[in-house]
ChimeraX commands (.cxc) that place a marker at each C-alpha (Angstrom):
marker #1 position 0.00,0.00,0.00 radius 0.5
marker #1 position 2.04,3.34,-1.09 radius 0.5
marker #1 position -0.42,5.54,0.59 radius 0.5
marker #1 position -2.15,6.25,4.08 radius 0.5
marker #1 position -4.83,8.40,5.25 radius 0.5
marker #1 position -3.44,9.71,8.71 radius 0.5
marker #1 position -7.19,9.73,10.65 radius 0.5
marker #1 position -5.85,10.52,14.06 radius 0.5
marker #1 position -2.30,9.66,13.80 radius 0.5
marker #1 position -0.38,11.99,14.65 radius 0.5
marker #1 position 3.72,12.47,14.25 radius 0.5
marker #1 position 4.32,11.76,17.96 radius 0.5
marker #1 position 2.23,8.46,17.49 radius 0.5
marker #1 position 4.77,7.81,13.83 radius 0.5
marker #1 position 7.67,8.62,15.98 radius 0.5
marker #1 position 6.85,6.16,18.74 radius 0.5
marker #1 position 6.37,3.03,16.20 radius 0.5
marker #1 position 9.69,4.50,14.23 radius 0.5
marker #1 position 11.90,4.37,17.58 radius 0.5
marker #1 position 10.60,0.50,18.18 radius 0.5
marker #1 position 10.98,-0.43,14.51 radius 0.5
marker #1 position 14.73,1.52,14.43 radius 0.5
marker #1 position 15.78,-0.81,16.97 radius 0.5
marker #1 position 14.90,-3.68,14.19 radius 0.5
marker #1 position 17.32,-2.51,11.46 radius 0.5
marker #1 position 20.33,-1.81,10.28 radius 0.5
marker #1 position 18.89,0.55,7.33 radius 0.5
marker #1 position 18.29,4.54,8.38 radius 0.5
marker #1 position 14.46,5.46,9.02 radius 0.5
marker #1 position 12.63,9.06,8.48 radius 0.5
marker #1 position 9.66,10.51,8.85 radius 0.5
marker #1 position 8.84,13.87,7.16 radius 0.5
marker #1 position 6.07,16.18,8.23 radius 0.5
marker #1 position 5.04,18.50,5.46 radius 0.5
marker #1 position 2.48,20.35,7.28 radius 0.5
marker #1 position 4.84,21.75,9.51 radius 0.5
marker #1 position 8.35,21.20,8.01 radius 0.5
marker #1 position 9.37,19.36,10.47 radius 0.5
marker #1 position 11.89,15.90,10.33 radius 0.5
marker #1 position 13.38,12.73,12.56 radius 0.5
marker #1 position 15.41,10.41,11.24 radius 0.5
marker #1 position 16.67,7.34,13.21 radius 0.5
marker #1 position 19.55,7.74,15.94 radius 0.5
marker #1 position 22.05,5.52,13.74 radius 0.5
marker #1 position 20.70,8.48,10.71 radius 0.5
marker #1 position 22.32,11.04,12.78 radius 0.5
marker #1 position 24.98,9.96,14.10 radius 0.5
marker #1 position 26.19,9.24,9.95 radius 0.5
marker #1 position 24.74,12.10,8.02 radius 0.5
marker #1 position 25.25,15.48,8.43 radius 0.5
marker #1 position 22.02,16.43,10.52 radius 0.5
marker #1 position 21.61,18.99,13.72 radius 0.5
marker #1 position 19.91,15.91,15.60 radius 0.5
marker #1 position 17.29,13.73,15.19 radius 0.5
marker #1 position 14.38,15.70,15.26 radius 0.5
marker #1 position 14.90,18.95,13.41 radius 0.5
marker #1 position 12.66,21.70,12.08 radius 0.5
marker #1 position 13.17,23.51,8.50 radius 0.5
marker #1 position 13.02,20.23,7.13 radius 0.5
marker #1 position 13.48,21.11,3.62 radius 0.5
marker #1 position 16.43,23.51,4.50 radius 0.5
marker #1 position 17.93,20.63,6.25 radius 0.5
marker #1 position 17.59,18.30,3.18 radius 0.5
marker #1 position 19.01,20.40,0.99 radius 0.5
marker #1 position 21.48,21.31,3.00 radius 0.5
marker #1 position 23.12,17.64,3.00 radius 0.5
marker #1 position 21.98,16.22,-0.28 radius 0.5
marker #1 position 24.73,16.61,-3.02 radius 0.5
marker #1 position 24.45,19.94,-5.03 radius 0.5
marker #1 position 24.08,17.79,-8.66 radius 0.5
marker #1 position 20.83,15.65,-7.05 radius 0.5
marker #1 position 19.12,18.12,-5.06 radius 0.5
marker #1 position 17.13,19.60,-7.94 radius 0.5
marker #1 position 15.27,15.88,-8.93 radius 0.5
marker #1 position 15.04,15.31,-5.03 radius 0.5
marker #1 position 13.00,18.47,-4.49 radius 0.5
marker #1 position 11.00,17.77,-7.71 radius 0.5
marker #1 position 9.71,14.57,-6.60 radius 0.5
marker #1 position 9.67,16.00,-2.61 radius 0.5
marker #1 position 7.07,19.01,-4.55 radius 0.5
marker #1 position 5.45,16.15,-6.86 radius 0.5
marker #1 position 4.66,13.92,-3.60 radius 0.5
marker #1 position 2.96,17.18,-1.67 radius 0.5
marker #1 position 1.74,18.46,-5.14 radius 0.5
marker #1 position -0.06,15.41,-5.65 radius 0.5
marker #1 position 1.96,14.17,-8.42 radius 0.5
marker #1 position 3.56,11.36,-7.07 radius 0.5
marker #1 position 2.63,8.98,-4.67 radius 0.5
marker #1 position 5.73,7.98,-3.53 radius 0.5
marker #1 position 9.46,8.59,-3.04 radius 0.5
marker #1 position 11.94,5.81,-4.07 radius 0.5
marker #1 position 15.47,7.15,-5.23 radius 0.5
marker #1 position 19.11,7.30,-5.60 radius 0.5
marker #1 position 21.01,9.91,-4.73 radius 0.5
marker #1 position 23.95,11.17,-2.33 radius 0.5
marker #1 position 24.32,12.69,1.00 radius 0.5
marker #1 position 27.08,14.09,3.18 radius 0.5
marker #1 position 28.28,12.80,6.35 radius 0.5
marker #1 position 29.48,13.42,9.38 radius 0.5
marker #1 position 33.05,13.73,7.47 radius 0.5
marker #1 position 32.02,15.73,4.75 radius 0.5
marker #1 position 31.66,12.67,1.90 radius 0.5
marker #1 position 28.82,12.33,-0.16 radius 0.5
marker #1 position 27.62,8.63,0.20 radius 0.5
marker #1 position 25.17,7.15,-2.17 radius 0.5
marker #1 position 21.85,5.85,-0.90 radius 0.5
marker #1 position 19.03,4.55,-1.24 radius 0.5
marker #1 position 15.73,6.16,-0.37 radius 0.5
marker #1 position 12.49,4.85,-0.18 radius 0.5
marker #1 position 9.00,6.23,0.99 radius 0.5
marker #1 position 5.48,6.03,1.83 radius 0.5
marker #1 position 2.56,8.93,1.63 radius 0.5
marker #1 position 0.33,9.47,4.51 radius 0.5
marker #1 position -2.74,11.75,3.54 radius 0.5
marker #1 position -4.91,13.68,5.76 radius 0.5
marker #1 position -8.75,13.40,5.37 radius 0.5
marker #1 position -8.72,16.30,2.66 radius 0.5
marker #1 position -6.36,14.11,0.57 radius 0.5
marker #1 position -3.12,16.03,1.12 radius 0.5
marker #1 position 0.21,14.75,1.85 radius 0.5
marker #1 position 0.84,15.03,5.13 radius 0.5
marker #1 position 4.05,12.71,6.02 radius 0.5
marker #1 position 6.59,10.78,3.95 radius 0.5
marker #1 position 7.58,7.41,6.07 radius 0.5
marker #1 position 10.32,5.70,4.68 radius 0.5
marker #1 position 13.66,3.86,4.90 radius 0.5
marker #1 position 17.24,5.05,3.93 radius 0.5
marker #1 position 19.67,2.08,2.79 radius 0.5
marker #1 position 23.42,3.19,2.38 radius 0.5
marker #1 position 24.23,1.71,-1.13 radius 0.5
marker #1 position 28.22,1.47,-0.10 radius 0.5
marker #1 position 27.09,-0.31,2.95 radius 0.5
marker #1 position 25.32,-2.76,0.90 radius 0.5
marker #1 position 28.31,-3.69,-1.50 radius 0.5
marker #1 position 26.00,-1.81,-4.42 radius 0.5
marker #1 position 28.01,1.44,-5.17 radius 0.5
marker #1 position 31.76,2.19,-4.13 radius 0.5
marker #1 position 31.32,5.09,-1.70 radius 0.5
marker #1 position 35.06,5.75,-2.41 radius 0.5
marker #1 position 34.89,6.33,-6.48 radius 0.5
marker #1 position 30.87,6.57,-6.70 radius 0.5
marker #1 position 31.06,3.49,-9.40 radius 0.5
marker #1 position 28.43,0.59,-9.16 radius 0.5
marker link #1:1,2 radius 0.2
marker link #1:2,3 radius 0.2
marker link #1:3,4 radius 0.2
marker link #1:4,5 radius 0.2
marker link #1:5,6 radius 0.2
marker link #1:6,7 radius 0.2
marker link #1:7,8 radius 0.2
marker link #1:8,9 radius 0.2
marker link #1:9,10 radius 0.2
marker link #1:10,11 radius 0.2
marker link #1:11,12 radius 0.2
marker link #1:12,13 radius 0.2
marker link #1:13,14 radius 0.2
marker link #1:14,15 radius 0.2
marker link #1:15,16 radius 0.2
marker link #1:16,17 radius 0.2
marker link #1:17,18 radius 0.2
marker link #1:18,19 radius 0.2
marker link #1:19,20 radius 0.2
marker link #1:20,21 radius 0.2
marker link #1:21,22 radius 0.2
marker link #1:22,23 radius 0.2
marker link #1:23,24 radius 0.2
marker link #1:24,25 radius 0.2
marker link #1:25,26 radius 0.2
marker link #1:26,27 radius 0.2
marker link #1:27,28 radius 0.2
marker link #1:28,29 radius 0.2
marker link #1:29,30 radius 0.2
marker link #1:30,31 radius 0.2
marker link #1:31,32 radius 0.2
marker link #1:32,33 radius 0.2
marker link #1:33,34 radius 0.2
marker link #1:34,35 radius 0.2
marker link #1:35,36 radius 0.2
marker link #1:36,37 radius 0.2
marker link #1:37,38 radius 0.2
marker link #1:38,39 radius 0.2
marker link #1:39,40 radius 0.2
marker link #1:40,41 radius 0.2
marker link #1:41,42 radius 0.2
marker link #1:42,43 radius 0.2
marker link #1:43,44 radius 0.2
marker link #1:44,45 radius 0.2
marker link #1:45,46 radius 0.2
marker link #1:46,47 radius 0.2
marker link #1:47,48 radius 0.2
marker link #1:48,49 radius 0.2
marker link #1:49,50 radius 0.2
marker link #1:50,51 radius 0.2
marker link #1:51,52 radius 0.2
marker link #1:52,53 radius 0.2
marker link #1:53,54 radius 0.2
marker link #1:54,55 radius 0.2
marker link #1:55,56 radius 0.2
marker link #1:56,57 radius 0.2
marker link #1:57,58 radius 0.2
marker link #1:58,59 radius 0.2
marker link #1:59,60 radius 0.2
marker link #1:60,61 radius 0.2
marker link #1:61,62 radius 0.2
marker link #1:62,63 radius 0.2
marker link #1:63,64 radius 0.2
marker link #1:64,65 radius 0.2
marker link #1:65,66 radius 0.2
marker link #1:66,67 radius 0.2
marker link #1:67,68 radius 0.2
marker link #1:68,69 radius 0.2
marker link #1:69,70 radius 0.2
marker link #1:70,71 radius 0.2
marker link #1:71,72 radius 0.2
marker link #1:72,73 radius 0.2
marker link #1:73,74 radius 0.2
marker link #1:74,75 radius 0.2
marker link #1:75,76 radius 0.2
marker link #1:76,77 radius 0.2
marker link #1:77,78 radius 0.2
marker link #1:78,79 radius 0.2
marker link #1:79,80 radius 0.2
marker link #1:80,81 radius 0.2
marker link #1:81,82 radius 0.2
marker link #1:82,83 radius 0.2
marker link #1:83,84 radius 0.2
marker link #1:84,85 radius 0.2
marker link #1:85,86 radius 0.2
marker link #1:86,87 radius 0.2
marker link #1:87,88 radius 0.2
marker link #1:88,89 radius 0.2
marker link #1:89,90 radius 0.2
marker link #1:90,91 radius 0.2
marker link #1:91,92 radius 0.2
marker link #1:92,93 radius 0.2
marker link #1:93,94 radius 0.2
marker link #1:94,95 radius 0.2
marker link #1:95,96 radius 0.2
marker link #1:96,97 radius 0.2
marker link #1:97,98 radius 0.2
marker link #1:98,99 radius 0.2
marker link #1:99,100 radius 0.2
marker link #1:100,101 radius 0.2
marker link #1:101,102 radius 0.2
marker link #1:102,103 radius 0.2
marker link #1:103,104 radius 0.2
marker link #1:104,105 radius 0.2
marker link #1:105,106 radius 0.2
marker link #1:106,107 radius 0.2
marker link #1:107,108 radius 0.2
marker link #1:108,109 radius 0.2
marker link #1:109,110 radius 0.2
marker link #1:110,111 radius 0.2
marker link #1:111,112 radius 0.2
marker link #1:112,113 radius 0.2
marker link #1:113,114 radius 0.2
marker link #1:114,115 radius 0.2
marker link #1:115,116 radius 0.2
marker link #1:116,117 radius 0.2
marker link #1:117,118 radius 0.2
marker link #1:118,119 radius 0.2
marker link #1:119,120 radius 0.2
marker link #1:120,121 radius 0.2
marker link #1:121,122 radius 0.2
marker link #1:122,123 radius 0.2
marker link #1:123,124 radius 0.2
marker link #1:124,125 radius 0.2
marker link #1:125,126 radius 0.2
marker link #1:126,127 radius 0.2
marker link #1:127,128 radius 0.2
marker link #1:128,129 radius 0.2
marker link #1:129,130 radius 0.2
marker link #1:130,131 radius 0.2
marker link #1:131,132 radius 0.2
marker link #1:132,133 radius 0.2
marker link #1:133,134 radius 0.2
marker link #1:134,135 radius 0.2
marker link #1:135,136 radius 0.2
marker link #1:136,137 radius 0.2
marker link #1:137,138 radius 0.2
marker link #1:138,139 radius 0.2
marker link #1:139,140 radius 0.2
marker link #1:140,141 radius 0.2
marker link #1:141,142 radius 0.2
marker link #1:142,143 radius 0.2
view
């Protein structure tokens, strides 16, 4: 199912389940909140990629702040297609910096949660470093 209506869940509810599932993996977890720009990735998330903490508000400045310069544009197209009704769902390749200033490759995946009126309201997802998983060379960037 690639898309939710949220009813009465709310993000503290989403952040409760995503702290009990985070324990579960070994792959990065998010949760976006468009109504209120607002973010949390997982602990491991933060303590890789270059983000103030694991809650953070100015989501979309935060994004763009770590996601390579050369992907950001299709990022924020599909990021406006998903609230713009569009798409339905973000699953992508692309890089982000780390804690040491590299850009890694990963792998990002998501799932739309609509409000009652139809609009997106969070993106759910999971982040899978592609170097990590023996996919792309972090090093040269090469498959």
């Amino acid at each position: 199912m690639s898309e939710i209506v949220a009813g009465i869940l709310t993000y503290e509810h989403i952040r409760q389940v995503f702290n009990i599932i985070e324990e579960c993996t070994d792959d990065y977890l998010y949760v976006l909140d468009f109504k209120y720009d607002i973010g949390a990735v997982s602990k491991n998330a933060a303590e890789k990629f270059a983000f103030p903490d694991t809650h953070f508000e100015n989501a979309s400045a935060v994004i763009k702040d770590i996601c390579h310069p050369d992907d950001y544009e299709m990022l924020w197209k599909n990021l406006s297609g998903i609230v713009e009704g569009r798409e339905m769902r973000h699953d992508m390749e692309y890089r982000w910096i780390d804690k040491e200033g590299r850009f890694l490759w990963i792998h990002c995946q998501g799932y739309v949660v609509r409000d009652e009126g139809k609009k997106a309201r969070y993106l759910l997802g999971v982040i899978t470093e592609l170097g990590r998983k023996n996919v792309i060379d972090n090093l040269t960037g090469l498959y």
